[in-house]
C-alpha positions in Angstrom: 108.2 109.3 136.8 109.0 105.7 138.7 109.5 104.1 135.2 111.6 106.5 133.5 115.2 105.1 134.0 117.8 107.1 134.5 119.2 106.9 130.8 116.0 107.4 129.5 115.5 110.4 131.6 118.5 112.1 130.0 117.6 111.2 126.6 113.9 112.9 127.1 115.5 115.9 128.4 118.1 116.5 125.9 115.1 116.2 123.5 113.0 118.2 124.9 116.0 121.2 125.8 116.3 120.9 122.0 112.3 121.5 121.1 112.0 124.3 123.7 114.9 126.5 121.5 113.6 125.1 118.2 110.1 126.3 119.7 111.5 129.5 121.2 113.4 130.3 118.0 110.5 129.7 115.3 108.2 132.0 117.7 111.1 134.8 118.0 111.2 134.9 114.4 107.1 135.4 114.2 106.9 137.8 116.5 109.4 140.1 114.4 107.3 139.6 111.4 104.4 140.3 113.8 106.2 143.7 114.8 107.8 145.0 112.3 105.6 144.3 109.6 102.2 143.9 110.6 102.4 146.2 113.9 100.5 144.2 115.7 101.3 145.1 118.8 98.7 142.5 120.9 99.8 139.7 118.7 103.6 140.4 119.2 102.6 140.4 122.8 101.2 137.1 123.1 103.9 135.6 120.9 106.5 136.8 123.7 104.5 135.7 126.3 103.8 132.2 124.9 107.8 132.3 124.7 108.3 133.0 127.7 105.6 130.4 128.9 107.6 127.4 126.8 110.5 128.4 129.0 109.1 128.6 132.2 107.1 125.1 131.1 110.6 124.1 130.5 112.0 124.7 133.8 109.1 122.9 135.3 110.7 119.7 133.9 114.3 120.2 134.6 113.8 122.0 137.9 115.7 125.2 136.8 117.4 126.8 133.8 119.6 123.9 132.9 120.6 123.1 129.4 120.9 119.1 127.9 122.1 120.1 124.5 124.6 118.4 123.1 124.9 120.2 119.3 128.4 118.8 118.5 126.6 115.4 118.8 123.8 115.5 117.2 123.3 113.6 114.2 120.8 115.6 112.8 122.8 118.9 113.1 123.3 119.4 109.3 120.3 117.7 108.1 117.8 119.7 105.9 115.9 120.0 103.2 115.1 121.5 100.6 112.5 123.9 101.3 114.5 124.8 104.5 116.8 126.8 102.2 113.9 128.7 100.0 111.9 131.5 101.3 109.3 133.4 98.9 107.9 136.4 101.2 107.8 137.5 104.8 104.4 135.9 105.3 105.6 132.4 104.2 109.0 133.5 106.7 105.8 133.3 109.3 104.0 130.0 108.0 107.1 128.2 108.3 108.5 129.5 112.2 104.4 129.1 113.1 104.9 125.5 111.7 108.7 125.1 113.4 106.7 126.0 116.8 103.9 124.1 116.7 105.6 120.9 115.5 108.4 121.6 118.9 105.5 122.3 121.0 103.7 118.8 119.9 107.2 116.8 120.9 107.4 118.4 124.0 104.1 117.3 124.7 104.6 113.6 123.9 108.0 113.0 125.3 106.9 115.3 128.8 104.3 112.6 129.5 107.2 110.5 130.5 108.2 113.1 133.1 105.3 115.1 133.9 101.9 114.4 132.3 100.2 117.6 134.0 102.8 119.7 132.7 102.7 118.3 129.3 99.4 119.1 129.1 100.2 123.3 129.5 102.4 122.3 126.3 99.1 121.4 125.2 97.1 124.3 125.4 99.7 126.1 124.5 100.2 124.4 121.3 96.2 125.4 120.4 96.6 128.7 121.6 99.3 129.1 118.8 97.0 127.6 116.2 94.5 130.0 117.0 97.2 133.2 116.9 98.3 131.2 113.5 94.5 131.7 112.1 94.4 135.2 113.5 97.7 136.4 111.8 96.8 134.8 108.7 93.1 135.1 108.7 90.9 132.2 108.5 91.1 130.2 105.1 87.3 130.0 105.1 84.4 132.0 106.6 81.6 131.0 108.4 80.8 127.6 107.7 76.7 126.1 107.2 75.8 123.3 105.2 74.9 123.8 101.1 71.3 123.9 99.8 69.8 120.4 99.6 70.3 118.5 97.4 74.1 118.9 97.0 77.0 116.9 95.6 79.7 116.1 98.3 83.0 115.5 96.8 85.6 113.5 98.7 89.4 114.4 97.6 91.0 111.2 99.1 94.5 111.2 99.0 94.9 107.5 97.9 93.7 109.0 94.4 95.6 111.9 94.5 99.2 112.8 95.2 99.9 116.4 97.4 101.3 117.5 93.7 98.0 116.9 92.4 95.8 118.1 95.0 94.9 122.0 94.8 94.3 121.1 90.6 92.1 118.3 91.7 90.3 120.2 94.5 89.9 123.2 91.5 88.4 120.7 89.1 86.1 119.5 91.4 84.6 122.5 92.3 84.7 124.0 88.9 82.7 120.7 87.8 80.0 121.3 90.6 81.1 120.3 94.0 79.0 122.2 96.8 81.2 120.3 99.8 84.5 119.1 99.9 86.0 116.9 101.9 89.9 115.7 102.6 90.5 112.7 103.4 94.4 111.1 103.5 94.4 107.8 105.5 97.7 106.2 106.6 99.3 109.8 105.5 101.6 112.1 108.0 99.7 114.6 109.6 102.6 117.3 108.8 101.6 116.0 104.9 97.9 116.2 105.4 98.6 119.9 106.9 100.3 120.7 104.0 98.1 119.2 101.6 95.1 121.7 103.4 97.5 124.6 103.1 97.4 124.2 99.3 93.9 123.3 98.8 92.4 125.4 101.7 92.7 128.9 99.7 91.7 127.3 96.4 88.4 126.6 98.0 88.3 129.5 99.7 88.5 131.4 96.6 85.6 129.7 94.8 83.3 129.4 98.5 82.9 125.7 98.7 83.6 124.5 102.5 86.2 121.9 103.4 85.8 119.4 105.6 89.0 117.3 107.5 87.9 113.4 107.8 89.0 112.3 111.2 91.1 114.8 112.9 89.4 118.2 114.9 92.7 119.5 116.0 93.8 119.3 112.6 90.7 120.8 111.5 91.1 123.9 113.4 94.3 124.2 112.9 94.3 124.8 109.4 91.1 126.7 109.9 89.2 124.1 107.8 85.1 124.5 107.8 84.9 121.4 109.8 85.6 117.8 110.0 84.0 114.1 109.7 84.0 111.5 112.4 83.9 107.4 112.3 83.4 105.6 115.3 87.1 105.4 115.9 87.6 109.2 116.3 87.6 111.9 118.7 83.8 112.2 119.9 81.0 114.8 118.2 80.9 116.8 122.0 85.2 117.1 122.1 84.4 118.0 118.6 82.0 121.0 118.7 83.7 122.0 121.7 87.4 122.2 119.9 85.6 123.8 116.8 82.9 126.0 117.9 79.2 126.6 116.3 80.0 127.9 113.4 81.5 124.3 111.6 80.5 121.6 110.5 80.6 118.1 112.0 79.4 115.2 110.6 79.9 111.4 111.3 79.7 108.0 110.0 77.0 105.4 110.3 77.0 101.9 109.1 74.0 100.3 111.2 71.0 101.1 113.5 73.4 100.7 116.5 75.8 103.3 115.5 72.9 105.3 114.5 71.8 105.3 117.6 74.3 106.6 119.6 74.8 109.4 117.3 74.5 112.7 118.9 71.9 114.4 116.7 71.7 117.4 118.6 75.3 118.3 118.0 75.9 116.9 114.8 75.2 118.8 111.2 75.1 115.8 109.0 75.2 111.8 109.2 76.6 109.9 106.3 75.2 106.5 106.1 76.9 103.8 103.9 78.0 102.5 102.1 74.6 102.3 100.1 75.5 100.4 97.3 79.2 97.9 97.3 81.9 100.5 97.0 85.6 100.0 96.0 87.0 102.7 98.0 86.0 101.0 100.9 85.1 97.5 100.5 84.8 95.6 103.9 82.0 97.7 104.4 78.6 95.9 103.8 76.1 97.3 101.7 73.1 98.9 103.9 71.2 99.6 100.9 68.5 102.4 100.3 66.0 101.1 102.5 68.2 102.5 105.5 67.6 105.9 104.4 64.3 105.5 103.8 63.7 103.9 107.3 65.4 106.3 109.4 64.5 109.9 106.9 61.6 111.1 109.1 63.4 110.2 112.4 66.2 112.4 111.7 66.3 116.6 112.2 70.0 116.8 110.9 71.2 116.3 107.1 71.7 112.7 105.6 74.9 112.2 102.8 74.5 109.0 101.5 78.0 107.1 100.3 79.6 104.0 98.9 78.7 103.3 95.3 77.0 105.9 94.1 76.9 106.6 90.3 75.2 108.7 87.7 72.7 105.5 87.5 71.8 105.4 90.5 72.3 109.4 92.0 68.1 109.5 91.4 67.4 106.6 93.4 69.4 107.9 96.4 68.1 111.4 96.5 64.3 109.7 96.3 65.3 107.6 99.1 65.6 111.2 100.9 69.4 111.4 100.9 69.9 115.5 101.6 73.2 114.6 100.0 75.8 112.5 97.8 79.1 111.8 98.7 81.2 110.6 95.7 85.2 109.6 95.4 86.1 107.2 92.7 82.9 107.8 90.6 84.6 111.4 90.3 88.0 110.9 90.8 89.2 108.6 88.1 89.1 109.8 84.8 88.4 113.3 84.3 87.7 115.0 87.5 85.6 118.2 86.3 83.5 116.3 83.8 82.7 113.5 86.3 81.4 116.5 88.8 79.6 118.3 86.4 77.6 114.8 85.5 76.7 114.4 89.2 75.8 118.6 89.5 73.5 118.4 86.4 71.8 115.5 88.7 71.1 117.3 91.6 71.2 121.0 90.3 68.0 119.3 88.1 66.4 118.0 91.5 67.3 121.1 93.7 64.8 122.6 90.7 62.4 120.3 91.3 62.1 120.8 94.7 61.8 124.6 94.1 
């Protein structure tokens, strides 16, 4: 493009000659695991051909089979971590050359908008397309996703509480002490972090069938075959979302006023959290909207209400009588001890789901 300068130009292309190997290589290496130890013969197809594609894609930008690489000077040559060196089974061989691939395909992707945003955009779909071969080889970390009987206590693992060390204990606690919905949320954290945060929790849920839920991010979301993910205004929209995640999750979004409320999708949606309810640390720029918002707006609404921000053991009742389908906790459960905070709330609503019959 016009405003690429010439130096520029070079330094994109050497960058992305060097994701389209890294790419190529982390997919040959999946589709020999594919081969020779799953014999999947369809999959092992589609890796070669999404190979193949990268390279073509690759040619697109260059205008042939030309190579940028300079390996003798490249700085990061010998750089490498830790885990780069450690391998524990064929499948994880997989995880990581699925993870090499996609990460490649993403930086293709970003630095070919400077060339060639229509071709970026094939780097694009072909960067989903491996997600969704990822799941398939792997099998999806959850099943099919629908909300929990009402009332039910919705647990928020937010990573400013928790460190990725802590976080499949924490999500175990949480659902041993009564969480029915779990969702991650990690602001201001790396999205290759967040992914591997979900790669440790997702199976721990999966084990003990409580659905997760990724705050902010669908692609990430699907990716990591989570059950579905929350939205705030800021975010990619409810449609992009259901479309990118299918029926069968869960999408919920934020509301802080009648105006956002409004403009809320209901037909799309499976849940709107309203808050913050009550003055909440986690989050406290956020004004108060108080109990009467739920009670206003209960009979207008076909889709499930999560009430959030402040919520405690005093004042769970109050919230649920205000029609609240559900709570969402963080730091009422999250400091101090984790399973005996949940079970407090679970006694709470496991004694009103009884009620209700």
């Amino acid at each position: 493009m016009e405003h690429v300068s010439d130096d520029e130009r070079r330094v994109v292309l050497r960058i992305l000659d060097a994701n389209a190997n890294r790419c190529a290589e982390g997919l040959r290496v999946v589709e020999e695991v594919a081969r020779f130890a799953r014999d999947a013969k369809i999959l092992t197809e589609r890796l070669k051909e999404i190979r193949h594609a990268v390279r073509c894609g690759m040619d697109g930008f260059t205008g042939g089979p030309y190579r940028f690489r300079d390996s003798g000077g490249d700085v990061g040559r010998d750089l490498m971590t830790v885990s780069e060196n450690t391998r524990e089974s064929v499948a994880s061989v997989a995880r990581a050359n699925f993870m090499r691939a996609e990460e490649a395909l993403r930086v293709i992707e970003e630095f070919g908008k400077l060339l060639d945003p229509a071709r970026a955009r094939e780097f694009k779909h072909l960067r989903f397309e491996l997600y969704t071969l990822e799941r398939d080889f792997f099998g999806r970390a959850q099943g099919h996703a629908v909300l929990p009987s009402t009332p039910f206590l919705y647990g928020v693992l937010d990573r400013s509480y928790v460190s990725h060390a802590d976080a499949a204990g924490v999500t175990e606690a949480m659902i041993e002490g009564g969480v029915d919905m779990l969702q991650y949320r990690a602001k201001g954290v790396p999205t290759i972090e967040q992914r591997l945060d979900l790669l440790a929790i997702l199976p721990v849920a999966g084990r003990l069938k409580v659905p997760v839920i990724v705050n902010d991010d669908p692609a990430l979301a699907f990716e990591t075959g989570a059950c579905g993910v929350h939205l705030g205004s800021s975010d990619p929209s409810p449609e992009d979302a259901r479309a990118l995640l299918g029926p069968g999750s869960v999408i919920g979004v934020s509301v802080h006023n009648a105006d956002e409320l409004s403009a809320v999708p209901v037909e799309i949606v499976d849940y709107i959290a309203v808050g913050s309810i009550f003055p909440s640390p986690t989050k406290p720029s956020v004004p108060a909207i108080g109990l009467s918002f739920i009670e206003r707006n209960r009979a207008k609404l076909a889709c499930a209400i999560v009430a959030i921000g402040g919520i405690s053991a005093s004042n769970a009742d109050d919230v649920l009588d205000a029609g609240a389908d559900g709570i969402a906790v963080i730091s009422a459960v999250l400091r101090g001890d984790v399973r005996k905070n949940c079970f407090t709330f679970k006694e709470i609503v496991a004694r009103r789901r009884e009620e209700r019959g």
